[in-house]
C-alpha positions in Angstrom: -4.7 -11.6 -24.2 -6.0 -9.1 -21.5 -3.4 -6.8 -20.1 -2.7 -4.5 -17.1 -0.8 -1.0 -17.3 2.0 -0.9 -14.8 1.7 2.3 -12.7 5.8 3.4 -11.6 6.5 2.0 -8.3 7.1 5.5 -6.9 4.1 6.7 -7.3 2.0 8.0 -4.9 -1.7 7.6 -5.9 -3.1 4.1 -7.6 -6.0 4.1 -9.7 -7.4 1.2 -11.3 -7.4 1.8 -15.2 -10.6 1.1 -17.3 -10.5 -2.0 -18.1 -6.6 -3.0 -16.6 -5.5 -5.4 -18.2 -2.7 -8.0 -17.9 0.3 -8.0 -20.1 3.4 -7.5 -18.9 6.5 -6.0 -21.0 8.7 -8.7 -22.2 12.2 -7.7 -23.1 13.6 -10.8 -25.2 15.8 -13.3 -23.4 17.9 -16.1 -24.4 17.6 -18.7 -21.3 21.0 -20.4 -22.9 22.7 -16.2 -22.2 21.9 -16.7 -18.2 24.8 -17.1 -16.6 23.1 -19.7 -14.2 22.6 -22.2 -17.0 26.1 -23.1 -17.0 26.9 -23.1 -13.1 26.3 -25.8 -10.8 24.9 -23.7 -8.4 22.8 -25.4 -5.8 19.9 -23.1 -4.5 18.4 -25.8 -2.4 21.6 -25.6 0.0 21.6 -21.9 -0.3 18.0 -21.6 0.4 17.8 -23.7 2.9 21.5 -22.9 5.2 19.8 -19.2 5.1 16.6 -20.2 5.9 18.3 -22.0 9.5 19.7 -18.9 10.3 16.7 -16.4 9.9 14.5 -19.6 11.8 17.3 -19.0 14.3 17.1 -14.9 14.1 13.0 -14.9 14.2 12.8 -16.9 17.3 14.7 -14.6 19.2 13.3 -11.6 17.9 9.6 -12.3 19.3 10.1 -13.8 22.6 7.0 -14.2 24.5 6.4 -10.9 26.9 3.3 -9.6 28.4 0.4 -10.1 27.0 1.8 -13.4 26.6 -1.5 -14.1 24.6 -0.2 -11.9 21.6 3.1 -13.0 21.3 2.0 -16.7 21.2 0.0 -15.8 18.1 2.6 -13.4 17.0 4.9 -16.9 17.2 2.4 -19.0 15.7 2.1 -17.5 12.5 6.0 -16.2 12.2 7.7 -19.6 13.3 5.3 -21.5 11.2 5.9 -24.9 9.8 5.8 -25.0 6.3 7.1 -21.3 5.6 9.8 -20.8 3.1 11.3 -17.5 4.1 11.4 -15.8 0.5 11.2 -12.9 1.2 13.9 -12.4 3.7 15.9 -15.0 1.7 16.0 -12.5 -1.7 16.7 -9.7 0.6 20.1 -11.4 1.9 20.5 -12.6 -1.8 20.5 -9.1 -3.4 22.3 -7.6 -0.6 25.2 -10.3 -1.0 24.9 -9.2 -4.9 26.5 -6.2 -4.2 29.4 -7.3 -2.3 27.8 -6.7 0.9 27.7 -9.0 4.1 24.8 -10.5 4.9 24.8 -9.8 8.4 23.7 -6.3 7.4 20.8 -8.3 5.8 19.4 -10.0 8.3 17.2 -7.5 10.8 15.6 -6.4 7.9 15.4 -10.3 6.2 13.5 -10.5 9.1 11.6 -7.7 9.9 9.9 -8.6 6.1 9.0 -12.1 7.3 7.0 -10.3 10.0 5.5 -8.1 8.1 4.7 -11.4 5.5 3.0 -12.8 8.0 1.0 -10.1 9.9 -0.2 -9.6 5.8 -1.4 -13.2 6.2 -3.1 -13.5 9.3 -5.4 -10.4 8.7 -5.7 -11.9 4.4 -7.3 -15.0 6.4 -9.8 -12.7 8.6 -13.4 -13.9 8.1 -14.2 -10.3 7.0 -11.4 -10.4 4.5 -10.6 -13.8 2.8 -12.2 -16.2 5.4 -9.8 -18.7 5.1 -9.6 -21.1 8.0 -5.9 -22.6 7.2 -2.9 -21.3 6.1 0.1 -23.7 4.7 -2.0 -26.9 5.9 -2.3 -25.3 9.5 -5.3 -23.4 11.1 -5.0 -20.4 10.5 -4.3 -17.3 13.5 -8.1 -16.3 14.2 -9.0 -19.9 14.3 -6.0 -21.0 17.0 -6.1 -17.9 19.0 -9.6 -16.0 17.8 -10.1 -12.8 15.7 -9.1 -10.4 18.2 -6.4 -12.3 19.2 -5.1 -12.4 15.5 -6.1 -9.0 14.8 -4.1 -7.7 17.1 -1.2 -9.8 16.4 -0.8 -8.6 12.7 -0.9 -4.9 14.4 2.1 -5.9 16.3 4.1 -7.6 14.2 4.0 -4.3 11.7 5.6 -2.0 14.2 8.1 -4.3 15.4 9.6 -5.3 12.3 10.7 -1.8 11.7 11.5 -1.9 15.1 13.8 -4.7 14.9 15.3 -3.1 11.8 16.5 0.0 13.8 17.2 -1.6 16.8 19.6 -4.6 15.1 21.3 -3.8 12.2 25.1 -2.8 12.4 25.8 0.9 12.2 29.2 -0.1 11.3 27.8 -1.7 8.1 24.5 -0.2 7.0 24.3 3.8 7.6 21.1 5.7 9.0 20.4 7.3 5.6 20.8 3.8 4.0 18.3 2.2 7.2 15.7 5.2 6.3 15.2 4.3 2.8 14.6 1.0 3.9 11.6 1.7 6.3 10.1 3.8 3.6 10.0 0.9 1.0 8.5 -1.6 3.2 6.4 1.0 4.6 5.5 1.4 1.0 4.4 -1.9 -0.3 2.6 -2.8 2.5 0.5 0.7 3.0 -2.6 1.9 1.3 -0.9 2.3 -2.2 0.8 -0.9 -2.1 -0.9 -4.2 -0.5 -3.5 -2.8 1.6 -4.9 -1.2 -2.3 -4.5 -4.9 -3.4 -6.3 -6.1 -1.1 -9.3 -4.0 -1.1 -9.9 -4.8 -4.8 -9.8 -8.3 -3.7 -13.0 -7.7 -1.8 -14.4 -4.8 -3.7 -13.6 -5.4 -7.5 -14.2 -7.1 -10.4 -12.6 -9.7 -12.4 -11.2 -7.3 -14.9 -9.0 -5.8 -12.0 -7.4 -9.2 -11.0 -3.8 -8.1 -12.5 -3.6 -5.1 -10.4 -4.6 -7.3 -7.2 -1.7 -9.6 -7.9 0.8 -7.1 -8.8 -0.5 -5.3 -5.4 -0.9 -8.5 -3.2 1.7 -10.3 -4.8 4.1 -8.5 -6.3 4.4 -5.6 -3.9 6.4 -8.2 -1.3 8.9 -9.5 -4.4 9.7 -5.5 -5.1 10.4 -4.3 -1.5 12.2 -7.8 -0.9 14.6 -7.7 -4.2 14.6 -3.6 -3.4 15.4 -3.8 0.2 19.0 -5.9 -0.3 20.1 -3.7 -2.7 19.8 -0.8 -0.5 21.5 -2.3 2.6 24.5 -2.5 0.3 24.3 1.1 -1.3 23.8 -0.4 -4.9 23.3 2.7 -7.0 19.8 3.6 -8.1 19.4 2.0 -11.4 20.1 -1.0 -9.8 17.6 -0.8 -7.6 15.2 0.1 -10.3 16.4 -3.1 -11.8 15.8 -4.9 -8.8 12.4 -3.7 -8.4 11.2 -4.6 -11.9 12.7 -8.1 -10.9 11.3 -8.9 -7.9 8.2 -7.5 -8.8 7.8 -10.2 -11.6 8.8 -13.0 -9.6 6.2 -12.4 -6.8 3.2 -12.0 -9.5 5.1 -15.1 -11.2 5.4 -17.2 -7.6 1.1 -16.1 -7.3 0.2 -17.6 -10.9 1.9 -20.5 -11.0 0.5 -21.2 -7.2 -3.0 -20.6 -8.6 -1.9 -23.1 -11.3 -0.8 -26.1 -9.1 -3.7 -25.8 -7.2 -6.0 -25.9 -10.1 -4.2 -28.6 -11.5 -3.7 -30.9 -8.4 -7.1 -30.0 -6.7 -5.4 -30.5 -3.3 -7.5 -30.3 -0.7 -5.1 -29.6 1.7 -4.4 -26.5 -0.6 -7.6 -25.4 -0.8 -9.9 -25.8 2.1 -11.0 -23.0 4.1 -10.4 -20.3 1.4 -13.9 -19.1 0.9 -12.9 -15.5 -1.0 -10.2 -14.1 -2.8 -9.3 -13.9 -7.0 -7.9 -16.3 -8.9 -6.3 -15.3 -12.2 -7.0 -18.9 -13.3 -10.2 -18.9 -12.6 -11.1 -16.1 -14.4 -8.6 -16.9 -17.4 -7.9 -20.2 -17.2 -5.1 -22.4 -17.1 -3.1 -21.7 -20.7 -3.5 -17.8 -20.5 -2.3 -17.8 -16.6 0.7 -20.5 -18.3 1.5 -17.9 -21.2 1.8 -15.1 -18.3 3.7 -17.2 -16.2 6.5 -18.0 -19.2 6.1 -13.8 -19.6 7.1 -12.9 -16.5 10.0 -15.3 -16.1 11.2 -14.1 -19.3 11.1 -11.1 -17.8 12.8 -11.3 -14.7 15.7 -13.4 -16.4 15.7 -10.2 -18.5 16.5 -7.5 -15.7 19.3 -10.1 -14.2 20.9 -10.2 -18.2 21.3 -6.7 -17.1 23.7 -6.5 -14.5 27.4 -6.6 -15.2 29.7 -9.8 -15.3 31.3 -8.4 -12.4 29.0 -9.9 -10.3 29.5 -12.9 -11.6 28.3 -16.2 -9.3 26.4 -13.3 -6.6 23.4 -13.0 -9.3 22.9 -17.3 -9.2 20.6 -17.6 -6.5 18.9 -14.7 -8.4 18.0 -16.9 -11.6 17.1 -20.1 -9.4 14.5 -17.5 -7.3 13.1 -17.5 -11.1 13.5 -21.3 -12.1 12.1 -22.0 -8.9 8.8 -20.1 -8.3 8.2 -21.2 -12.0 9.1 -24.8 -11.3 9.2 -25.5 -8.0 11.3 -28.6 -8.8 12.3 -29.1 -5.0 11.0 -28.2 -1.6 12.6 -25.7 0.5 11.2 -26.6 3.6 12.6 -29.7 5.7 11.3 -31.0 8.8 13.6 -28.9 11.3 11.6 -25.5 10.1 9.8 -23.6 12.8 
């Protein structure tokens, strides 16, 4: 089965290796040790009572100023219909899994669902992607143009890290603890983390299609699952933990994506998406199932490794994992904006 070398998350230069490949490190896991199999935990309601309140939180943070014609696109694409809010949702999660509350969570919950979105409107450009919807919508340049939507990823960038600064409590989250924040999202989404992605999106080859997911993908689940942890001062191998987790479920949530759509052949999934690598398309469906069941396996792994201390705060952890490999309900009700 190909495979693709993993290059330390704190590193500061990424080169492709010849070939990379894509297998991912498995530690073994027993899914009847997970403390979630024996709860009743209910991740829909959690999901979803989180996902009013950042709806809530993101409509006030962009209000529409001059030049009213950015903000409206700024809107569009934030307060979109159809948007499940993972990121800032696993933020607040693994910031609650350290005892912490989650009102220190939420500026940077949703400074990440900015930054989400200004990654999607310019991934939908015609000189990147050229996809012409996004979550069954038009997408930004093809409501408000390509300037228009050009410029609105540009702002949304700066004022999530704006809205980080300028909202979180002092009294809960100190400066030292807001810095290392900033720096991981500045991170992910920079030239070593998505942007890199990205580019080998357009530039490279199908043997460099596991480093474009962990890049494009998997960069977002990191600083999302990191990002919590260091709101609530969790020490740094949990973090590390963290990282390996989230990492793993946002290459998992990508592959089994790919997989639905090959299966279904939606067209509502589909349409307008006229570049961009599919690891089932250049695998097919059973390798990009056996690297699916991998990666759960792994992220179920990292969780097996924090202490029963935690107890109930790591649930909505496994069902992140159940979920983006099962997707056995929808997060998203008709009230969403």
């Amino acid at each position: 089965m190909p495979s693709f070398a993993m290059v330390p998350s704190s590193s500061h230069l990424w080169l492709p290796r010849k070939p990379p490949k894509l297998v991912l490190p498995v530690r073994a896991s027993s899914s009847s040790s997970s403390p979630v199999s024996s709860t009743s935990f209910d991740l829909k309601s959690y999901w979803t009572s989180l996902m009013s309140q950042i709806n809530l939180k993101l409509d006030e943070a962009i209000p529409v100023n001059f030049p009213p014609q950015i903000y409206q696109a700024m809107r569009y694409s934030v307060l979109a219909k159809g948007a499940k809010r993972s990121a800032p949702v696993m933020c607040i999660a693994t910031c609650e899994l350290f005892g912490a509350h989650r009102s220190a969570a939420f500026p940077t919950a949703c400074a990440l669902e900015m930054v989400h979105a200004a990654s999607l409107i310019h991934d939908d450009l015609p000189c990147m992607d050229d996809s012409t919807s996004r979550r069954g919508q038009p997408s930004n340049h093809t409501v408000y143009g390509v300037d228009m939507a050009i410029l609105a990823g540009d702002a949304l960038f700066p004022l999530g890290f704006h809205h980080i600064v300028s909202h979180t409590p002092s009294d809960l989250v100190s400066e030292a603890q807001l810095l290392r924040v900033i720096s991981e999202i500045a991170r992910s989404v920079g030239s070593t983390g998505m942007a890199a992605g990205q580019f080998l999106d357009l530039e490279g080859g199908p043997s460099e299609i596991g480093f474009i997911q962990e890049k494009k993908y998997g960069e977002m689940g990191e600083c999302s699952a990191a990002c919590g942890g260091l709101l609530a001062g969790a020490e740094d191998d949990d973090i590390e933990r963290l990282r390996k987790y989230g990492r793993a479920v946002g290459v998992l949530y990508a592959i089994v994506n790919d997989i639905l759509r090959t299966k279904t052949k939606s067209e509502k999934e589909s349409e307008g998406k006229n570049r961009g690598k599919s690891y089932v398309e250049i695998y097919g469906i059973d390798k990009a199932t056996e690297l699916a069941e991998e990666l759960k396996a792994k992220a179920k792994a990292e969780l097996d490794g924090f202490p029963q201390k935690y107890q109930e705060r790591v649930f909505p952890l496994y069902g992140f994992v159940d979920y983006a490999m099962d997707r056995s309900f929808s997060v998203v009700d008709a009230t969403s904006a």
